[in-house]
VEXDREN-2710 file (C-alpha; in Angstrom, 1 decimal):
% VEXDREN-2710
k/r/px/py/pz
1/UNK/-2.7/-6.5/-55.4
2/UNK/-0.4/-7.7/-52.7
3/UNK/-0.7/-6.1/-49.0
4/UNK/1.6/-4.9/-47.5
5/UNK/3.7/-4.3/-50.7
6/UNK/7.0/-3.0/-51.9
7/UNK/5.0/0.2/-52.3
8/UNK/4.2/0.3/-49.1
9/UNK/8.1/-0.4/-47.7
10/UNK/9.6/2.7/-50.2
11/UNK/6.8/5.4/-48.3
12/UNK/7.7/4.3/-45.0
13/UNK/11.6/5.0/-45.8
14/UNK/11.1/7.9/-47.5
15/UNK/9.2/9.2/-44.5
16/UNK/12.3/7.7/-42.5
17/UNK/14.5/9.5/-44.6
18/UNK/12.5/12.9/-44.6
19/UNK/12.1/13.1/-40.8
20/UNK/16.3/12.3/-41.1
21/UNK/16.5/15.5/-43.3
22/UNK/13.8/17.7/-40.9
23/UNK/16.2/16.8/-37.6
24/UNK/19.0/18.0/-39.3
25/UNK/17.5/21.6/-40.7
26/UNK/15.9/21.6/-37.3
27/UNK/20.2/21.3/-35.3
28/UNK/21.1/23.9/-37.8
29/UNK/17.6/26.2/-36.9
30/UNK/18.1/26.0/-33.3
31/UNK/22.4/26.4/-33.5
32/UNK/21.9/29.3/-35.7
33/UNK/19.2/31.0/-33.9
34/UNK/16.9/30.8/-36.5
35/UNK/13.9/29.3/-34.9
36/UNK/11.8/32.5/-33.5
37/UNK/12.7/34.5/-36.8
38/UNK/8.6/33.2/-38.1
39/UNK/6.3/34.9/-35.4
40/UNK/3.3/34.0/-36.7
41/UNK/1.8/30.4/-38.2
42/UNK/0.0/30.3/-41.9
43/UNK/-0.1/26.7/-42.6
44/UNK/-1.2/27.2/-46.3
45/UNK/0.4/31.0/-46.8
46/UNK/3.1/30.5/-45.0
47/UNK/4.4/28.1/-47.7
48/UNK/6.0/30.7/-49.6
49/UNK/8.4/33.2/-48.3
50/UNK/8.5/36.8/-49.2
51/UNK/8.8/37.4/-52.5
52/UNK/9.5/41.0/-52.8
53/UNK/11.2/43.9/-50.9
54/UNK/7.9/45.4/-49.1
55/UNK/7.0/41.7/-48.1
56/UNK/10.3/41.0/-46.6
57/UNK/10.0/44.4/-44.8
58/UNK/7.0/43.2/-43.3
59/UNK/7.9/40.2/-41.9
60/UNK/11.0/41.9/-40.4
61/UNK/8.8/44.4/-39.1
62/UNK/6.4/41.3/-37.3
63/UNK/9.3/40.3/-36.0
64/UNK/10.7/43.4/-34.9
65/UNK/8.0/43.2/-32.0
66/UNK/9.2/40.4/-30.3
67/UNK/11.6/39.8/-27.0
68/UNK/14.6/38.2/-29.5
69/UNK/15.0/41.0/-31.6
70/UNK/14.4/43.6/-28.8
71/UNK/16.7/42.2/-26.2
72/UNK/19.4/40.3/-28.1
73/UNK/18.7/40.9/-32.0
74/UNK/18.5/44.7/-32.1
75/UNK/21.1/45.3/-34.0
76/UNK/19.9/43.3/-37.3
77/UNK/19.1/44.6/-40.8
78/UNK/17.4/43.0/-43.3
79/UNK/19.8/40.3/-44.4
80/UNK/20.8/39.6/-41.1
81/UNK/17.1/38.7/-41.0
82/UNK/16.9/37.1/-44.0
83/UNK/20.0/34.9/-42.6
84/UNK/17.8/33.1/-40.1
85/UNK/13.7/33.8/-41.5
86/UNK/15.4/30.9/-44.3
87/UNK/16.3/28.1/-42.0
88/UNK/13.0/28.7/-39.8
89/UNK/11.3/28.7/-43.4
90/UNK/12.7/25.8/-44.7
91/UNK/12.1/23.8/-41.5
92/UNK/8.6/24.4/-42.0
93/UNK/7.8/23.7/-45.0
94/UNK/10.0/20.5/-45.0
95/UNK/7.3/19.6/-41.7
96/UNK/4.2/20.2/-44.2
97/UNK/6.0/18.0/-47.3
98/UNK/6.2/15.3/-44.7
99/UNK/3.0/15.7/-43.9
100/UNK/1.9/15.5/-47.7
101/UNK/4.1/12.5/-47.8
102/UNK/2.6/10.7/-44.9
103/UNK/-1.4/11.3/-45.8
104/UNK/-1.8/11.2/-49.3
105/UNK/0.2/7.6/-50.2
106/UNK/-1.4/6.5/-46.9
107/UNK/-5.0/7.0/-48.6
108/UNK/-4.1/5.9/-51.5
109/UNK/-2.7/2.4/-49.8
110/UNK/-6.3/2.6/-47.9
111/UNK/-8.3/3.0/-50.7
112/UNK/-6.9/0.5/-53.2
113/UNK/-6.5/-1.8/-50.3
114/UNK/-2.9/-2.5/-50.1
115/UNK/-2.6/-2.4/-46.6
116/UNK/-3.3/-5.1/-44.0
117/UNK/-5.6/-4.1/-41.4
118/UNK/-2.4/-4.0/-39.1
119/UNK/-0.7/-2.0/-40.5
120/UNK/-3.3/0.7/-41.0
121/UNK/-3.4/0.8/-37.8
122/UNK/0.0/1.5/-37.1
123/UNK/-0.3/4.0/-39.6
124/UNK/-2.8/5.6/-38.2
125/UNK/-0.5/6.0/-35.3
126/UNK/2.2/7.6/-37.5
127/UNK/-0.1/10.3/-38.4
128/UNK/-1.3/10.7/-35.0
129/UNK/2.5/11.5/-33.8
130/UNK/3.5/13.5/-36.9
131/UNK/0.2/15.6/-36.3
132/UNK/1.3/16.2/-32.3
133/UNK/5.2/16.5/-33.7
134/UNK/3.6/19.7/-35.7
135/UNK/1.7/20.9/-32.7
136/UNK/4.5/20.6/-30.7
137/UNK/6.3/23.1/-32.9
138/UNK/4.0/25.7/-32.5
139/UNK/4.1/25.4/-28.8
140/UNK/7.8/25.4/-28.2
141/UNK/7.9/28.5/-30.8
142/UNK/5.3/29.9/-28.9
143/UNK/6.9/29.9/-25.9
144/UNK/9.5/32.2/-27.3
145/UNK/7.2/34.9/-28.3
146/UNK/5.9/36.3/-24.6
147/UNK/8.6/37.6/-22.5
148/UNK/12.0/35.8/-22.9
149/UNK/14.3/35.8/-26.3
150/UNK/14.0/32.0/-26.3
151/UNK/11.9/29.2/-26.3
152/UNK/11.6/26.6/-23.4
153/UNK/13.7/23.9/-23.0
154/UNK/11.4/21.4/-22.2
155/UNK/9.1/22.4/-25.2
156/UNK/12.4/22.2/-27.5
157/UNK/12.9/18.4/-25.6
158/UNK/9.2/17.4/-25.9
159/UNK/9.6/18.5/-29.9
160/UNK/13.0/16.8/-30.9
161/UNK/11.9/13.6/-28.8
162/UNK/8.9/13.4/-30.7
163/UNK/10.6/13.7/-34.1
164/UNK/12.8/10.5/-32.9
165/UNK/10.5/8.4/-31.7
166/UNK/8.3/9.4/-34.6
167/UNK/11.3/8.2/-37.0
168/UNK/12.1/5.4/-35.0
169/UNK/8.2/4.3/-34.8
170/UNK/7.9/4.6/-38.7
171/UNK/11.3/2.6/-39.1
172/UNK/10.1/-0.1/-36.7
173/UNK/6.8/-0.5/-39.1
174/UNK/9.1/-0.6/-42.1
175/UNK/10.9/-3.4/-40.6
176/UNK/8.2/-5.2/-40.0
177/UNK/7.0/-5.7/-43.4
178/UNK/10.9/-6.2/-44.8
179/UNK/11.2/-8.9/-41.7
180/UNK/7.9/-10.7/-41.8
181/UNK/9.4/-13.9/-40.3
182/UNK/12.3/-13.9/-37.3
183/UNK/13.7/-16.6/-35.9
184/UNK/13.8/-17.9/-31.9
185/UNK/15.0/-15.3/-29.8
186/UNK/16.8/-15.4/-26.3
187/UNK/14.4/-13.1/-23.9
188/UNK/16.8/-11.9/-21.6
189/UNK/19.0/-10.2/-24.1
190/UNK/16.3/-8.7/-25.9
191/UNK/15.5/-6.9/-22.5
192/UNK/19.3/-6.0/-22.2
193/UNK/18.7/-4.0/-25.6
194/UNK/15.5/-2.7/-24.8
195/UNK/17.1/-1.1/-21.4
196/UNK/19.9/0.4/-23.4
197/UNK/17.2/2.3/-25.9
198/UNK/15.0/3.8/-22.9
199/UNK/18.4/5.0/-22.0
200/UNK/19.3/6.1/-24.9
201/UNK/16.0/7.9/-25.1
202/UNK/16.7/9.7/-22.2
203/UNK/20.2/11.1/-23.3
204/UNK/18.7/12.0/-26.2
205/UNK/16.2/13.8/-23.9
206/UNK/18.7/15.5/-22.1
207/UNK/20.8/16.2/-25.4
208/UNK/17.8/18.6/-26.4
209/UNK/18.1/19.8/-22.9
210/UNK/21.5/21.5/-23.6
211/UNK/20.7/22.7/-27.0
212/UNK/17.9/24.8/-25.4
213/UNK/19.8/26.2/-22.6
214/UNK/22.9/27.1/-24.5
215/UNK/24.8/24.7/-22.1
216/UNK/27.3/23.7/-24.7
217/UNK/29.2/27.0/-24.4
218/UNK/30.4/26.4/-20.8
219/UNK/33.0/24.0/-19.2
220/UNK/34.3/23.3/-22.4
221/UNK/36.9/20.5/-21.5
222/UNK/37.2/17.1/-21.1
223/UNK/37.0/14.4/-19.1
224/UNK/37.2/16.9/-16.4
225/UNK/34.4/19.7/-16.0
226/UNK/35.9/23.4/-16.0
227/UNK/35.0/26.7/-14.6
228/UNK/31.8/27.2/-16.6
229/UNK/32.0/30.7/-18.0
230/UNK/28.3/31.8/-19.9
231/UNK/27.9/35.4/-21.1
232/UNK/30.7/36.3/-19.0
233/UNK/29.5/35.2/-15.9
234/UNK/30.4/32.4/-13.9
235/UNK/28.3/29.6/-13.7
236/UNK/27.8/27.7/-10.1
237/UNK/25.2/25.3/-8.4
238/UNK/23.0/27.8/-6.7
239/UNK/19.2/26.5/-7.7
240/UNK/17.0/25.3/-4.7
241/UNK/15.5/22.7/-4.8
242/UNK/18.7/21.2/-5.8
243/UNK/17.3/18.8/-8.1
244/UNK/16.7/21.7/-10.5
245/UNK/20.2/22.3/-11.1
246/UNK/20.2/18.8/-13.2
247/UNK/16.9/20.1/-15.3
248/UNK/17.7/23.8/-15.4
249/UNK/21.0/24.9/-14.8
250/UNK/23.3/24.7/-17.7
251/UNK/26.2/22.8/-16.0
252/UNK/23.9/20.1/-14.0
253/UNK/22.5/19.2/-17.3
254/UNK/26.3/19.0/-19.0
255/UNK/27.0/16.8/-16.0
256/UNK/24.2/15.0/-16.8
257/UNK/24.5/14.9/-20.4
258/UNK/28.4/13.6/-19.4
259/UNK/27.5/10.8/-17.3
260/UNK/24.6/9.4/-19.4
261/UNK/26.8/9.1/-22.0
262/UNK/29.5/7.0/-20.6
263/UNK/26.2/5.1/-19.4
264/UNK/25.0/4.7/-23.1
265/UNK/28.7/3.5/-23.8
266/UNK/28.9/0.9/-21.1
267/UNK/25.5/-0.4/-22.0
268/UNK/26.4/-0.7/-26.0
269/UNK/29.5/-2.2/-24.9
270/UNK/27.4/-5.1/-22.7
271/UNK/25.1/-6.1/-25.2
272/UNK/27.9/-6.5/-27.9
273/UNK/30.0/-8.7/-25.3
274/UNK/26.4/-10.3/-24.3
275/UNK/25.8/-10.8/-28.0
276/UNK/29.1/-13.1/-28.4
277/UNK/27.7/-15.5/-26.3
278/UNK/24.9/-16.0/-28.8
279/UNK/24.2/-17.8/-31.8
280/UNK/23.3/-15.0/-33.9
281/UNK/21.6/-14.3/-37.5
282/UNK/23.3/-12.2/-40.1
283/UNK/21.1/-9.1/-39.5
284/UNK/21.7/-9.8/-35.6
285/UNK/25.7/-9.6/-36.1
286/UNK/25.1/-6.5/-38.3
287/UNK/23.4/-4.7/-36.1
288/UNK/25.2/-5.1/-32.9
289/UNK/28.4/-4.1/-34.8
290/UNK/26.4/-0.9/-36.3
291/UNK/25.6/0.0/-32.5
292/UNK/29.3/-0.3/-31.5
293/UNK/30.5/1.5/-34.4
294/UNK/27.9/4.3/-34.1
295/UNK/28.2/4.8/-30.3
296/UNK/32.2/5.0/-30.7
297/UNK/31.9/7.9/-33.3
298/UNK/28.6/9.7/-31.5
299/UNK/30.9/9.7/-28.1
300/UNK/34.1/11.2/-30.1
301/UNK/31.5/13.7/-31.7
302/UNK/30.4/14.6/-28.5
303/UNK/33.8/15.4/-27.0
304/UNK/34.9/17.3/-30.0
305/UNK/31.6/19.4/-29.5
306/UNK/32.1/20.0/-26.2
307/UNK/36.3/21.0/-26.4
308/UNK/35.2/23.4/-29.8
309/UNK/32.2/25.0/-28.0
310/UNK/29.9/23.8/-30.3
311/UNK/30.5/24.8/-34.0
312/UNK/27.4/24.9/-36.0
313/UNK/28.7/21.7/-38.1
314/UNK/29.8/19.5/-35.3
315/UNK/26.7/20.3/-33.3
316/UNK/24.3/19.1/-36.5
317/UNK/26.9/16.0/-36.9
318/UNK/26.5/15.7/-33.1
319/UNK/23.1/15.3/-33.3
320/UNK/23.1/13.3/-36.5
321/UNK/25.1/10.8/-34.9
322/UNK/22.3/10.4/-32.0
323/UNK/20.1/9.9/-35.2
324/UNK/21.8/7.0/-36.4
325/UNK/22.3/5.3/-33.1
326/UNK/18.5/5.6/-32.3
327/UNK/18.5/3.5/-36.1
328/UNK/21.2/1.4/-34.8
329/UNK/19.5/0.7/-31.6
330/UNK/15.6/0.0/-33.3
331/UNK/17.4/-2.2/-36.0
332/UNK/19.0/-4.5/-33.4
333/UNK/16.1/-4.3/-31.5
334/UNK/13.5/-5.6/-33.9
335/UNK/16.4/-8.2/-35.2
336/UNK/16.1/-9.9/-31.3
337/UNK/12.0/-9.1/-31.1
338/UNK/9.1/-11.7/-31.6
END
């Protein structure tokens, strides 16, 4: 049988598709404040939900004794609890099925020797990061479950990076086997695009950064930055070192999260100008226009999030949109690659 197959292309795209589907369970997890409602980790167990009254009670009970229900939760029932223990439950098990999805067709590639010896390899990668993607999962929950109602945000960061660069990885070694052969390509623009996706790594970063601080909720106008107002308090610049206030404080990461994405705009915007100077492939042209269109609608998303203080649906389209601009920005990428 032929390497590096058909076969082969369909399970890496479903896996595309599947981590598509965990990011967006995940927004609406961490916007509904689902995320800490599954205190303890049963990988096999833990597969199937409460099934009965006394077994729901239970887990409400476990969850009863920690810091979110105690200092913001308190006043919960059961279906309050039910509310949230689903979204946490579902984002789970959909981490486990990709798991499934990823190892099992992946041996059975390996055994019947339909893979070439480079791509196992890059396979092998892909189960590395969806392995540390899983551990990272546990860690950020974990860091929830000691003092404070809410997990870190640098744990939340390290976990939604992970899951889009995993995607992007496993999309890249699609690509590869749909686009064995490319044509010449001019260096210095393939550098341009590379620049604009280590930037748009890092307001992706810093996206995650504001989803775990709650910093959505404050200076909710635009272009200009408001008064932030946060649990009726004002919010001001005081950290020291001052640095901080662009890592920790809620509205030196907006400002952050504001500016890097007029950044990610202007750079878009130069490579399609760059790009018109350039003989360019079909695949080339379509990408470039996917990355315009995608970083027009992921900027208007943005805004809207910002001005409606972030609505549970806008947020997850938000953060969709940053999904498909990461696809955007691989796709042109590998279309300009050796």
């Amino acid at each position: 049988m032929k390497k590096d197959n058909k076969r082969v292309v369909y399970w890496l795209l479903t896996g595309c598709i599947l981590i598509f589907i965990m990011v967006i369970v995940g927004g609406i997890t961490r916007l509904t404040h689902s995320g800490l409602s599954i205190s303890n980790y049963k990988l096999i167990s833990g597969t199937i939900p409460p099934m009965n009254e006394v077994e729901w009670q239970e887990a409400f009970d476990l969850y009863k004794q920690y810091p979110e229900y105690q200092k913001l939760n308190n006043h919960f029932d059961l279906e309050d609890f039910k509310d949230i223990y689903f979204w946490e439950w579902l984002h789970r098990v959909l981490g486990r099925l990709i798991g499934i999805v990823f190892i099992i067709p992946f041996l059975y590639f390996l055994v019947t020797k339909q893979l070439t010896k480079r791509t196992t390899k890059k396979a092998i990668i892909l189960l590395f990061m969806g392995g540390f993607q899983g551990f990272l999962g546990w860690y950020m929950v974990k860091s929830g479950l000691v003092d404070r109602p809410d997990v870190s945000h640098y744990r939340l960061a390290a976990h939604l990076t992970t899951a889009f660069l995993t995607f992007a990885y496993t999309f890249w070694v699609a690509l590869d086997l749909i686009f064995p052969h490319r044509k010449e390509i001019n260096t210095s623009f393939r550098n341009l695009v590379r620049f604009g996706l280590v930037i748009l790594i890092i307001q992706i970063i810093y996206g995650a950064f504001v989803a775990g601080l709650d910093a959505g909720w404050i200076h909710n106008h635009w272009p200009m930055m408001s008064e932030g107002k946060f649990m009726h308090e004002t919010v001001y610049i005081e950290q020291n070192p001052l640095y901080k206030n662009f890592i920790e404080g809620k509205s030196g990461v907006q400002f952050v999260h504001r500016i890097l994405a007029y950044i990610v705009v202007i750079m878009i915007v130069l490579i399609w100008r760059k790009s018109k100077q350039l003989i360019l492939s079909k695949y080339q042209v379509i990408g470039v226009a996917a990355l315009l269109i995608m970083v027009s609608i992921q900027f208007l998303l943005g805004v809207f999030t910002i001005l409606l203080q972030v609505p549970v649906w806008l947020g997850v389209a938000h953060q969709v949109g940053a999904f498909l601009l990461l696809s955007a920005m691989v796709f042109t990428l590998h279309r300009f690659s050796k």
